[in-house]
Structure formats: C-alpha cells, structure tokens
N, C-alpha and C positions, 0 to 999 in steps of 0.2 A: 504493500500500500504506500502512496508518495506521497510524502509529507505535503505539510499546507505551505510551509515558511524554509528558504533556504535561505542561512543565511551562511556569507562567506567574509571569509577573514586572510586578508591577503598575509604572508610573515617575510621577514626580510631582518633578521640581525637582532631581534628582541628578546632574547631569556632573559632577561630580564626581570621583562613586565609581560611577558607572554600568560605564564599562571595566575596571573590577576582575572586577566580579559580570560583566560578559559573558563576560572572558575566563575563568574558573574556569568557567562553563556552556561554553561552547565548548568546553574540554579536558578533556569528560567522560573516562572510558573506555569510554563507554556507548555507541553511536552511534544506539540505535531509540528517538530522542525529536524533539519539537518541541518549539521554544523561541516560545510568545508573549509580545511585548511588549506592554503594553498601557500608550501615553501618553495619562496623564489630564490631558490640558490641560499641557503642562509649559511655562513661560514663559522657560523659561534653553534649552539647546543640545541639551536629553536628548531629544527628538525626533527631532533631523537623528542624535544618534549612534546613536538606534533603526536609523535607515535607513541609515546606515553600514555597521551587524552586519547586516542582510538583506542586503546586496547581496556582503557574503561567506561570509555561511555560509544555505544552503538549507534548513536545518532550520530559519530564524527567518520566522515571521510580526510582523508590525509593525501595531497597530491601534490608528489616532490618535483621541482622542474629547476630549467638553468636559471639562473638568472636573468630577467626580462623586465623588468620596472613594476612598478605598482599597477598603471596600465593595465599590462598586460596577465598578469597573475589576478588582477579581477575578471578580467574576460575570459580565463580558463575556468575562472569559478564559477561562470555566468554559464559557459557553455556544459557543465557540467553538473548545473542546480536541477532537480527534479518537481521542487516547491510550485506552490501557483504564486507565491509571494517572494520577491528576493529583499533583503537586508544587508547591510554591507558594516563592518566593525574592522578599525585598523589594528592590530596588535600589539599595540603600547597602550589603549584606550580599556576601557570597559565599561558595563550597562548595568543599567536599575533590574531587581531580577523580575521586573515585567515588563521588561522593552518589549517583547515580542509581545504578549497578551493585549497591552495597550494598543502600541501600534497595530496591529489584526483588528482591534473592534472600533479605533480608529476609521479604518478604510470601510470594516465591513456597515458600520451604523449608518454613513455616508454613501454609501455604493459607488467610493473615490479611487481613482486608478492610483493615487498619491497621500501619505498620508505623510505629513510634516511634524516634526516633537522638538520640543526643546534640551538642550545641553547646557553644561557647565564646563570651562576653561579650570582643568586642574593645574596646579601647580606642586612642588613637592610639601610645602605648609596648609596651603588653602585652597578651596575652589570657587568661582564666581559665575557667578549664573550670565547666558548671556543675553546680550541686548534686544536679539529678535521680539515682537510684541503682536505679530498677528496672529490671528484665532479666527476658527471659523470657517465655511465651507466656501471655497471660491472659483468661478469658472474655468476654463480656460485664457482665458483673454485679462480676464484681471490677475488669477495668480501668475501668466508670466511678467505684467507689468511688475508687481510685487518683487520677482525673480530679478528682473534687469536691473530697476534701482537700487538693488543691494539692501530691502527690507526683508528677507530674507537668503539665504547665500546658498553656496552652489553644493557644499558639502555633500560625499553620497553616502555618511553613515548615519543624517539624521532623520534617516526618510525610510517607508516601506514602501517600495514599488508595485505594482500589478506585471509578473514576470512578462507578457504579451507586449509590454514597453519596449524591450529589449528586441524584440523581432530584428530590428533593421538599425540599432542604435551600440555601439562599443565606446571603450574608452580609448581616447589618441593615444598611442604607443610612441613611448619616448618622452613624454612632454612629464614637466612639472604643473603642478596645481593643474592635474588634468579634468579635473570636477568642472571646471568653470568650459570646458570642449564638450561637453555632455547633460547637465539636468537640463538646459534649457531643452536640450530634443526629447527630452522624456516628459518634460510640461508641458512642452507642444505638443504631445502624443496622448495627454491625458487630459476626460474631459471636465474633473474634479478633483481637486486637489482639498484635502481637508489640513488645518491646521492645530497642534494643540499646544497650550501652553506646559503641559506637564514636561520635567525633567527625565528622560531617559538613556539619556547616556555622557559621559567623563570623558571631556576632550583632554587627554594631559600634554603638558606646555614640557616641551625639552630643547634643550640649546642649541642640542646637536641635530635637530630635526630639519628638513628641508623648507618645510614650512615656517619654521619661526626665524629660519636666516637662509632665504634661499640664495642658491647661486647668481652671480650679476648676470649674467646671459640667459638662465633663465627667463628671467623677466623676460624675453623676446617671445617663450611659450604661449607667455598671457597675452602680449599681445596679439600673437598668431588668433588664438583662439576668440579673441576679440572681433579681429577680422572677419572670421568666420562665422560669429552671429553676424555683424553685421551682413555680410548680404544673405543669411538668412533671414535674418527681419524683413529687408528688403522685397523677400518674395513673400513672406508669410503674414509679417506683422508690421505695416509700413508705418504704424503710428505710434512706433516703440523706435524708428531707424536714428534719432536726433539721442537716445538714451543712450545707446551702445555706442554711437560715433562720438560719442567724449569717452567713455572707456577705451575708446581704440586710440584717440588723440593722447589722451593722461600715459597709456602705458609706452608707446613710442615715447613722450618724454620721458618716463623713468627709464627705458632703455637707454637715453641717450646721455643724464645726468649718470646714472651709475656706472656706465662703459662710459666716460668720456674718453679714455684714453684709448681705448681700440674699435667704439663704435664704428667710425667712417671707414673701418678697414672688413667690416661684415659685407658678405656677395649680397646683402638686401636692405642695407644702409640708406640705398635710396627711395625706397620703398617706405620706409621709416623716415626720409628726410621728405618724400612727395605726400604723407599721410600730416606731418604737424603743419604745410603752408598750403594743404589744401584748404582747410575751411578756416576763416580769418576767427570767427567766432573762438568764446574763453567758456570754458565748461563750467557751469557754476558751481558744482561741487567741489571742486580742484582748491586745494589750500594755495593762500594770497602766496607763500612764496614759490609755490610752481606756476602761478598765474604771471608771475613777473617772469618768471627763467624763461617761459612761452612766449613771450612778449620779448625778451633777450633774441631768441631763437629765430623768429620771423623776422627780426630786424637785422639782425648779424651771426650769422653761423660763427663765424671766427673769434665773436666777444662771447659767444655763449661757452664757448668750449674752455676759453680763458677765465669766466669766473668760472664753471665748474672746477678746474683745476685749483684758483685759488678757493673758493668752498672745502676743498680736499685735502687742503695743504695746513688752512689753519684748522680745520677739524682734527687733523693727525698733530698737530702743534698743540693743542689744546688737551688732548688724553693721558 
C-alpha cells in the first residue's frame, strides 16, 4: 500500500545534526508516510547513519548517489516518492512532531494543491519565529503575487505539495538558492494555495552554510533564475512583469558590487551590464544605498567600479 506523504530529505556532510532531523521525522504523529534519504556523496559518517535509520524504522528508504548538489538529490527523491503528497526537510533542520499531520489536513480541509506553514530561524542559543504573516486560502493569481513580492519566500521545506505538481516541474541543477528557479512553477500549477500560521519546522542558522554566506558568483544563480521568471511572467502573468524586473535589476547589481573585481571578465557581463541600463526606472524596495550605487552605474561604469573598490578597501580597513 503507498503511503499518503513522501517526504524527502536531501544529506550532504551532516552527522552532525543528521539525528536530530531523523528523530523529529521518526516521531511524527502521522504514520502514512515514507521517509527518503537521499546521500549525495557524503564524505563524513551521514551515510552509515542513513542506514542506521533504515534498519529501524521501515518507512525509511536510503539512496546512496555521487555527489550532484542539492538540486539534484531532491529530484532523485522526487522521482523516487510513491506518496500523493511530497514534503521536502534539509538535514541540519528538523520538524514539530506534527508537521506532517498538520500540513495533510492543511491541504486536505482546503482541497489546496499547496499548503504553506510557518518556521523559526534556529540558532545554536535561540530561535525566532519568522516574519511571514499571511493566513488563509488564496487563489492562484493572488498567492503568486504574495510569492513575487517576497511576502512569502521561495523555500521548498515549508510547504506540502500535491505530488501531480511535479509532472513537468525539477529543480535547476547546479545552481545555488535553487528554490527561488522552482515554487513559482509549482504556484503556477496550483489552483489553491492554503496558508497557516502554525510553527512546523526549525530553520537552523550555520556559518558555514551556503545560504547564510553564499558564494560571490553565486549571486549570478539568482539572478539567472530571476531572468527566468521574468519572461515567464511575461507569458503567464503580465501584471506581476514590473515585480520580478526589479529583482532581476537588484541582483545584476549585487552581482556587480560583490564581483567588482572580476565581474567584466564573466562570458555574460554584458548581459548583466545591458539588464541594469535597460530600464532607467529605481526599484523601490532597493535600500537608498544600492539606489545611489545604481545611479553611480548608469552614469559611469568606471566610477562605479572605483567606489566599489574603495567601499572594499575601507570595509577591510575597518575589521
């Protein structure tokens, strides 16, 4: 018989904090679920503790693979869930032991292909709940407005999907903060997204985490991915296109303040330099001192790049 809930837990380098996040999945209240792991290459112990949790709990599939990014070790999971519902938990994290119960009567009370919950940002003293504040059942067309303006985010472990999302939808392989290349086609694919305020799952905050200090070239992912809504807006949701085209503007400038010194030598620089002078317009979310650096940028390539350098100079003077 196939479980109701699959949920999948990408590993990658975590004994850590791997037995934390098993055992909170292990003490659902829930019991119609599979738990797949999925170790992408782990070089430390997270592996054998994979095969550990199989061999006592029956609801765990274990699936060892090379290393292939986060990406990609959830789309092995995805093609591999038998659930009618997928769930997604990162392996340094862990869940209220009715993440799944709630989230399920979440979706099922609403007849929503999406159910949305709230989290807390753990840290190793404290945890803080976070800022998210919508509640309540919302169409298509308003929860992706919701989605774009950043009133709710792109994360994919705070959410229960309706697995039939997934049809025609993966995560981008290779890319950092790959979430933001993906919920949007899953809220575009869903005609009800339900929201709830309840706490169900411990974001934890690590130093060494990609997300809390990602790589500077990174940033070119988000923007990529930025691009990419945009002319999907374009065809689908033309009166959301002015939302994402400041996110596409904002991240080209972070790309170009944090690479200043080897941006103009990227094969797509200009891509990046034709996307900040094509629209004169100033994103009004953008904090006043990115608004000025923009403003720098359309007036002289050459002074911009000169204060970023000295921005850089007395920042490292100052530490």
């Amino acid at each position: 018989m196939k479980p109701l809930i699959s949920i999948i837990i990408p590993v990658y380098n975590v004994e850590k904090y791997l037995g934390q996040c098993m055992k909170s999945v292990s003490d659902q209240t829930s019991s119609d679920l599979e738990i797949i792991l999925v170790d992408d290459g782990s070089t430390d112990r997270s592996g054998e503790i994979c095969d550990s949790w199989k061999k006592t709990d029956s609801r765990v599939t274990v699936i060892h693979k090379s290393n292939g990014g986060l990406s990609d070790a959830r789309n092995v999971g995805i093609e591999a869930a038998s659930g009618d519902w997928l769930m997604f938990i990162d392996s340094d994290d862990y869940v209220s032991d009715h993440f799944c119960e709630h989230a399920l009567h979440l979706v099922e009370e609403s007849h929503a292909d999406i159910g949305v919950f709230d989290y807390q940002f753990c840290w190793e003293d404290h945890c803080e709940r976070s800022k998210e504040s919508i509640t309540g059942i919302l169409d298509n067309q308003e929860a992706m407005y919701q989605l774009l303006i950043g009133n709710t985010k792109n994360y994919a472990w705070n959410k229960i999907y309706k697995r039939d999302l997934f049809r025609n939808v993966r995560y981008p392989a290779s890319r950092v903060w790959e979430d933001i290349g993906t919920t949007y086609k899953l809220f575009a694919a869903a005609e009800k997204v339900h929201f709830s305020s309840e706490v169900l799952y411990f974001y934890r905050q690590r130093s060494e985490s990609i997300s809390y200090d990602p790589p500077a070239r990174a940033l070119f992912d988000i923007y990529e991915e930025y691009q990419e809504q945009y002319l999907f807006c374009q065809t689908n949701y033309p009166d959301f296109i002015d939302i994402v085209w400041d996110n596409v503007i904002g991240y080209a400038l972070i790309c170009c303040i944090k690479n200043y010194s080897t941006v103009r030598k990227w094969d797509k620089y200009r891509d990046i330099k034709a996307c900040l002078r094509k629209d004169r317009r100033v994103p009004g979310k953008m904090s006043f001192s990115k608004k000025i650096m923009l403003t720098i940028f359309r007036v002289s390539e050459g002074l911009f790049y000169k204060v970023c350098a000295m921005v850089y100079f007395l920042k490292r003077k100052g530490e």
